[in-house]
C-alpha positions as CSV (number, residue, x, y, z in Angstrom):
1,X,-21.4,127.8,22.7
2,X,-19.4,126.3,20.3
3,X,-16.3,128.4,18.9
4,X,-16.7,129.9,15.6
5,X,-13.8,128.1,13.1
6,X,-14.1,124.9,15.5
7,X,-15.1,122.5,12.9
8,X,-12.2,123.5,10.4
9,X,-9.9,123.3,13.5
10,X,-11.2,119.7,14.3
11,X,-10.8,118.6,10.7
12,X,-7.1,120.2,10.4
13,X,-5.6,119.5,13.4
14,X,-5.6,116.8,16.1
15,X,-8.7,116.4,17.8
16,X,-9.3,116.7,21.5
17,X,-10.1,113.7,23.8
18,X,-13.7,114.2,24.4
19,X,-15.1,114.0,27.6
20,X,-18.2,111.1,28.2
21,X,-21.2,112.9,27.7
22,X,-19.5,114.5,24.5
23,X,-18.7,111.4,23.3
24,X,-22.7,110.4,23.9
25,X,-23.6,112.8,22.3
26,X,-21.7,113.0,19.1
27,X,-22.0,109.3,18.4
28,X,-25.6,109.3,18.9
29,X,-26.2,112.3,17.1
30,X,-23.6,111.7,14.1
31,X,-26.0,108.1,14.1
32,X,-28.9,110.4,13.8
33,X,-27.2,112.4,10.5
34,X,-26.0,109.4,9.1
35,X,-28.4,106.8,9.4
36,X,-27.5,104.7,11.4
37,X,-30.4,105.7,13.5
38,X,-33.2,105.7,10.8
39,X,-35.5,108.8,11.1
40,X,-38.9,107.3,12.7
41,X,-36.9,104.7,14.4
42,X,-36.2,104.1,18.2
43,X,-33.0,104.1,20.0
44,X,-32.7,101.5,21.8
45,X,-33.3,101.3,25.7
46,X,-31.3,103.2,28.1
47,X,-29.7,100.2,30.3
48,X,-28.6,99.5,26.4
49,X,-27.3,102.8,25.7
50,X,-25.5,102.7,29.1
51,X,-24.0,99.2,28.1
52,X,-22.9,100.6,25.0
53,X,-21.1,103.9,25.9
54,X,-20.2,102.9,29.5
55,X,-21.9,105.9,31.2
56,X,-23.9,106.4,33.8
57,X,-27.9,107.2,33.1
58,X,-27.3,110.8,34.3
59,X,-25.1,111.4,31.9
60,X,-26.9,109.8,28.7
61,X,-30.0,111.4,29.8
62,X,-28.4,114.7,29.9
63,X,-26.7,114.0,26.0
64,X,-30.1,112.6,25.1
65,X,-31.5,116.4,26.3
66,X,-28.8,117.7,24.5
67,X,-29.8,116.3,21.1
68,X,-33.3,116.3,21.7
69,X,-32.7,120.6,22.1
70,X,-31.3,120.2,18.5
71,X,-34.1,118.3,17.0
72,X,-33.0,115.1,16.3
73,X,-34.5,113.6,18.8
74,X,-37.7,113.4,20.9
75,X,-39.2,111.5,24.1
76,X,-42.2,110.1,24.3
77,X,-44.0,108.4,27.0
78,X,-44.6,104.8,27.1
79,X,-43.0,104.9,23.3
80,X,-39.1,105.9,24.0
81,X,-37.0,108.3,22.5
82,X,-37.6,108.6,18.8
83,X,-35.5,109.8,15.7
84,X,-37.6,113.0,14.6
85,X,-38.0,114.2,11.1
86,X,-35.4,116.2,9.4
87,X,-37.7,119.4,9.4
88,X,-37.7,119.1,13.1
89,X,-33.3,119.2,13.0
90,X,-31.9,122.6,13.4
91,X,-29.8,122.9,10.9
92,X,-28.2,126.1,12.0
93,X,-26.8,124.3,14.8
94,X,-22.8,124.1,14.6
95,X,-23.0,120.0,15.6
96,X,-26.0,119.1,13.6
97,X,-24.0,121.0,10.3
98,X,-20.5,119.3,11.2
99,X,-22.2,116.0,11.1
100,X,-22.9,116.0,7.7
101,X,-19.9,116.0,6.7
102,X,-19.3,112.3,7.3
103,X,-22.9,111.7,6.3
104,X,-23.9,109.8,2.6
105,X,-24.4,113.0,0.3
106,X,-27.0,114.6,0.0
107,X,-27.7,117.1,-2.4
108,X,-31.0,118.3,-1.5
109,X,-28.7,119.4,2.0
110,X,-26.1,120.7,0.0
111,X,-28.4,122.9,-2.8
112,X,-30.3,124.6,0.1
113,X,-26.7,125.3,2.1
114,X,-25.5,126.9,-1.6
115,X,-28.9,129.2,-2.1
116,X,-28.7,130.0,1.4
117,X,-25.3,131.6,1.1
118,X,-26.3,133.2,-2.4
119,X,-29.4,134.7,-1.1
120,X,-27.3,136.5,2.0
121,X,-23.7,136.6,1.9
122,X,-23.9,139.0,-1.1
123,X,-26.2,141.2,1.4
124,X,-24.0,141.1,4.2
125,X,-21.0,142.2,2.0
126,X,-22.4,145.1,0.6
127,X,-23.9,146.0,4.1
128,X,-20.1,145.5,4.9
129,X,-19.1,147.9,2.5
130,X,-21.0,151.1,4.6
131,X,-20.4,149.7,7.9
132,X,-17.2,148.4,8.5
133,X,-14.8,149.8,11.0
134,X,-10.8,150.4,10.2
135,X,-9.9,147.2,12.5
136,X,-12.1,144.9,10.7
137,X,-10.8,146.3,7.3
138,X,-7.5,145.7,9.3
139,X,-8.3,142.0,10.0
140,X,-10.0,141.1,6.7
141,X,-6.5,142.6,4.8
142,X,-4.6,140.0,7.3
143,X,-6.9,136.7,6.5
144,X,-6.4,138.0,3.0
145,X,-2.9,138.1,3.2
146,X,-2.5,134.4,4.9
147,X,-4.8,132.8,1.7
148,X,-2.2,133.9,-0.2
149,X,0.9,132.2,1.5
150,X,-1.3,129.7,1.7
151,X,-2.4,128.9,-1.4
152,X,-0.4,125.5,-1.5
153,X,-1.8,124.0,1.8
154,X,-5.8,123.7,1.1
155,X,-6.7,123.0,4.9
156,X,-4.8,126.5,5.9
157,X,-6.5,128.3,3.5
158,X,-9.9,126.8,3.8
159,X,-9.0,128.2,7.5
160,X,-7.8,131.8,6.2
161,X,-11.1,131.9,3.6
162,X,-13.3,131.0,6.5
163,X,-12.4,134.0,9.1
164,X,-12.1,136.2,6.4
165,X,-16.1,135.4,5.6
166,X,-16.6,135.6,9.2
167,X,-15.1,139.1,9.7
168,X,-17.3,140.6,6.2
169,X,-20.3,138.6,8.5
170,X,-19.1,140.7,11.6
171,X,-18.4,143.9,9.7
172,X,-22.3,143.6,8.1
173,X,-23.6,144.6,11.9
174,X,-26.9,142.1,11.4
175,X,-26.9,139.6,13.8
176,X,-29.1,137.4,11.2
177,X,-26.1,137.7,8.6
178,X,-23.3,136.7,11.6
179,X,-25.6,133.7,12.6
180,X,-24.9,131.9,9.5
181,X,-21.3,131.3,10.6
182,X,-22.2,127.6,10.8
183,X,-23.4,126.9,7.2
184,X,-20.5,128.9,5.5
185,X,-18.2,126.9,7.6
186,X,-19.3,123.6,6.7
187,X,-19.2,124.8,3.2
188,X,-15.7,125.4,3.3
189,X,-15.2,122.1,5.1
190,X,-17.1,120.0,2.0
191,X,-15.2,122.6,-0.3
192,X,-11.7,122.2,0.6
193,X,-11.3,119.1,3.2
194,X,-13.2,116.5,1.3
195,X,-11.4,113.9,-0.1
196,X,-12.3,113.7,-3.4
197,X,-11.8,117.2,-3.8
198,X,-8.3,118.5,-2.3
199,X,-8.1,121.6,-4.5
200,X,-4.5,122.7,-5.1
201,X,-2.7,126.0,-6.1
202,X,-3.8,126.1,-9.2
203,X,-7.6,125.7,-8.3
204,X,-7.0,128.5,-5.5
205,X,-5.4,130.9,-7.1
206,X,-8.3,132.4,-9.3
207,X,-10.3,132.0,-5.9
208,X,-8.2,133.9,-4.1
209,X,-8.2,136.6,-6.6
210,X,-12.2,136.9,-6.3
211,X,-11.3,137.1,-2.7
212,X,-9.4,140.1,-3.3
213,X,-11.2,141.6,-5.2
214,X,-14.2,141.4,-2.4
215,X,-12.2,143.2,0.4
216,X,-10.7,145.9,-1.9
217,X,-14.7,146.4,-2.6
218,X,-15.7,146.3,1.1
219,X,-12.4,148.7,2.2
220,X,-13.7,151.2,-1.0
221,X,-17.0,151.1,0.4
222,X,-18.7,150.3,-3.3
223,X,-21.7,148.8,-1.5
224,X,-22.7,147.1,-4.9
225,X,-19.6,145.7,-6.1
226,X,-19.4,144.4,-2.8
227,X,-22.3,142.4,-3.0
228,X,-21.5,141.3,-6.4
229,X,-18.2,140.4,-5.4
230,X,-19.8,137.9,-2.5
231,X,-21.3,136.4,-5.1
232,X,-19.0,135.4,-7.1
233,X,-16.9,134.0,-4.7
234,X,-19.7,132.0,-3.5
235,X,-20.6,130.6,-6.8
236,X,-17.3,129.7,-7.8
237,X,-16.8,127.8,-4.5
238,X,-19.5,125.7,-5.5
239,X,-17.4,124.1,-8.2
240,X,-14.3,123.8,-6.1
């Protein structure tokens, strides 16, 4: 399983020397996301693959399982192993989101990762609201309170923003809610660590007042202004 907050880590801090199979698989299946590999199209053979990443066939058969469990990819007899269609991709998966961000835009991709958050980050804060314990209340005040010193450094407080939406997905107690951990993160990453956007203090600050104004909801335990808090904050981070 792959560590909630990992893919803001990655992006803010120097990334770890993956092993070979990792290395399979994230080149093949960032290919995949980008294009490089068109969907339809075959990958090439393995004694090519082999050639290419200098690994044994163990190990790019076992990445090639690996992505084909995600849904990028699938083997077929006497045919090869194919790119599959994007409805086939889970897109929940933490990899499959992360490589979009260094994929060609697309906004179909990015409209249906906004609605998603709209239709059920509002839901889990207000379920927040009646169900959170004193420790999470405890830990959402903290991330709270490390946005704010960081309002100048946009990759700290894309990192603060993030646990803080992870704790209200914790403190909803619906395991459907928490499992969207991987779409709100890669929202925060094309929010706040894209290039063309790097949003400064002045751009955070209101953001970090909607912010506030969510937790002092959830800790108040006003189950609607909760919700309508959530929603604010995820429609202004649309326009980051």
């Amino acid at each position: 399983m792959i560590e909630p907050g990992s893919l803001l880590r990655s992006l803010t801090e120097r990334t770890a020397a993956r092993n070979f199979q990792s290395r399979v698989i994230h080149d093949i299946g960032a290919g995949v996301v980008c294009g490089r590999f068109p969907i339809g199209s075959t990958l090439p053979n393995d004694a090519a693959l082999m050639d290419e990443f200098g690994v044994s066939r163990t190990v790019l058969r076992e990445a090639l399982k690996t992505l084909e469990a995600k849904g990028l990819l699938e083997a077929r007899p006497k045919v090869g192993t194919k790119v599959a269609k994007k409805s086939r991709w889970n897109l929940y998966d933490p990899q499959v989101l992360a490589w979009h961000l260094v994929a060609p835009p697309d906004r179909d991709f990015l409209a249906g990762l906004g609605e998603v958050r709209r239709s059920l980050e509002p839901l889990g804060a207000a379920h927040a609201a009646v169900r959170r314990s004193a420790e999470q209340v405890r830990l959402m005040r903290y991330w709270i309170q490390q946005m704010e010193i960081s309002l100048d450094q946009a990759s700290n407080f894309c990192v603060a923003d993030f646990e803080l939406h992870r704790i209200i997905g914790e403190a909803s107690r619906n395991p459907f809610i928490r499992g969207l951990n991987g779409v709100i993160e890669l929202s925060h990453a094309f929010a706040y660590l894209k290039p063309v956007n790097e949003p400064d203090g002045a751009d955070l600050m209101p953001f970090f007042g909607l912010h506030r104004d969510l937790v002092t909801a959830i800790e108040r335990g006003a189950e609607d202004e909760a919700g309508h808090a959530m929603l604010k904050v995820v429609e202004f981070e649309q326009v980051l």
